[in-house]
N, C-alpha and C positions, 0 to 999 in steps of 0.2 A: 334462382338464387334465394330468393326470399322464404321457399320453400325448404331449401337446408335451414335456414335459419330457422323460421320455426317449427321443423323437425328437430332441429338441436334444442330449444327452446322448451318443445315437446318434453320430447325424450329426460331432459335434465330434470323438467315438473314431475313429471311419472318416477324419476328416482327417488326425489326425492321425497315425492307423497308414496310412495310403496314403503322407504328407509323407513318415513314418521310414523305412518299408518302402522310398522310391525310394534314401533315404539308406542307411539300416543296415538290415538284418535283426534284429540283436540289440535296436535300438534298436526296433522293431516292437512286439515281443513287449512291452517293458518299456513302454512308455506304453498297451498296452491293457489288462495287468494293473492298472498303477495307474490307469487308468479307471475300471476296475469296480472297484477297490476303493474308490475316489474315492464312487461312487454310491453303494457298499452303505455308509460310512460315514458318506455324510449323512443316509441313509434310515431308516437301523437305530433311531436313537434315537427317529425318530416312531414308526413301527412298535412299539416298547418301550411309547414311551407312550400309544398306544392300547390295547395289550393292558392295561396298568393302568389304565385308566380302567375297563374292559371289566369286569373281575374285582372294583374296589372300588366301582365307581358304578352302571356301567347292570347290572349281573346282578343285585345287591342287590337294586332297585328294581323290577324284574322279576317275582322270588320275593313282592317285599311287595304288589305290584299282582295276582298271579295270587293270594293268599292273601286280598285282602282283596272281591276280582272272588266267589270262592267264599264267602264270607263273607254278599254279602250275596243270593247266590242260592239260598245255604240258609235262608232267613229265614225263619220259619213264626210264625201265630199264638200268642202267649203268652208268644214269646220275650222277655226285658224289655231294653231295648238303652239307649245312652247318642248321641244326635245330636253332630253337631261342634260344635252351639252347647253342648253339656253338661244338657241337658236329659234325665233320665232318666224313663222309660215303657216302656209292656208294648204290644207289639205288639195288634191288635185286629182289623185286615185290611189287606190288601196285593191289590194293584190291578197295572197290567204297572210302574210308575215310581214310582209314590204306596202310601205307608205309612201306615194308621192309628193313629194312638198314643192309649191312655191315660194321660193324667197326672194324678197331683198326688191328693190324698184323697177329692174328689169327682168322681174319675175324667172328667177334662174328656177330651174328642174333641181330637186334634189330627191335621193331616194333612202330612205333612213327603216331602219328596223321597226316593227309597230313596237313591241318590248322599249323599243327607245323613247319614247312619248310620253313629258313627266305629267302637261295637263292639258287641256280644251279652255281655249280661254274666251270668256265671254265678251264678246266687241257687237256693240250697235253701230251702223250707220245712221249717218244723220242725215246725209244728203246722196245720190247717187252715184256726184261726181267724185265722194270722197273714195280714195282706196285702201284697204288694206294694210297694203308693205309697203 
């Protein structure tokens, strides 16, 4: 697309520096300079606003997907995590897609998608009698 455009864009400078050129020479030069500047002043501000998009929208979201991609492919048995439904439990076993969780006091089985897993949450114990859930 971009390419019609300046092939139109072309094409129109070329008219019109061949038109001036039969007329003036001086006049040549001055309508192909303000051509390209014609261009580069329409162009400039998309160009602007892609680079800002670039730098506060998709590079962000990049960083936070490549963080959260490692996240959960470091996921090991024991680890105690929180799902996106907010459901907190301790990992139990993990399969290629499928996470087994423990929940709740009487340690229920649950089996959740890993893609489901918002974070790894950091818990010390302090004693050995303490538990978990």
């Amino acid at each position: 697309m971009l390419e019609n455009i300046f092939g139109i864009a072309t094409a129109a400078a070329e008219q019109a520096a061949t038109t001036a050129a039969a007329t003036d020479p001086a006049a040549a030069e001055a309508t192909t300079g303000s051509t390209i500047a014609a261009l580069a002043t329409t162009f400039l501000p998309l160009v602007l606003i892609f680079v800002v998009f670039w730098f506060m929208l998709i590079r962000p979201q990049r960083k936070k997907d490549k963080q959260i991609k490692e996240m959960l492919n470091n996921l090991k048995a024991g680890d105690r995590i929180c799902t996106i439904g907010g459901i907190y439990g301790t990992i139990v076993g993990i399969k290629d897609d499928t996470v087994t969780l423990s929940v709740g006091r009487d340690n229920l089985t649950m089996v959740v998608a890993r893609w489901g897993i918002r974070s790894v949450e950091e818990v010390t114990i302090e004693n050995d009698a303490q538990e978990l859930n």
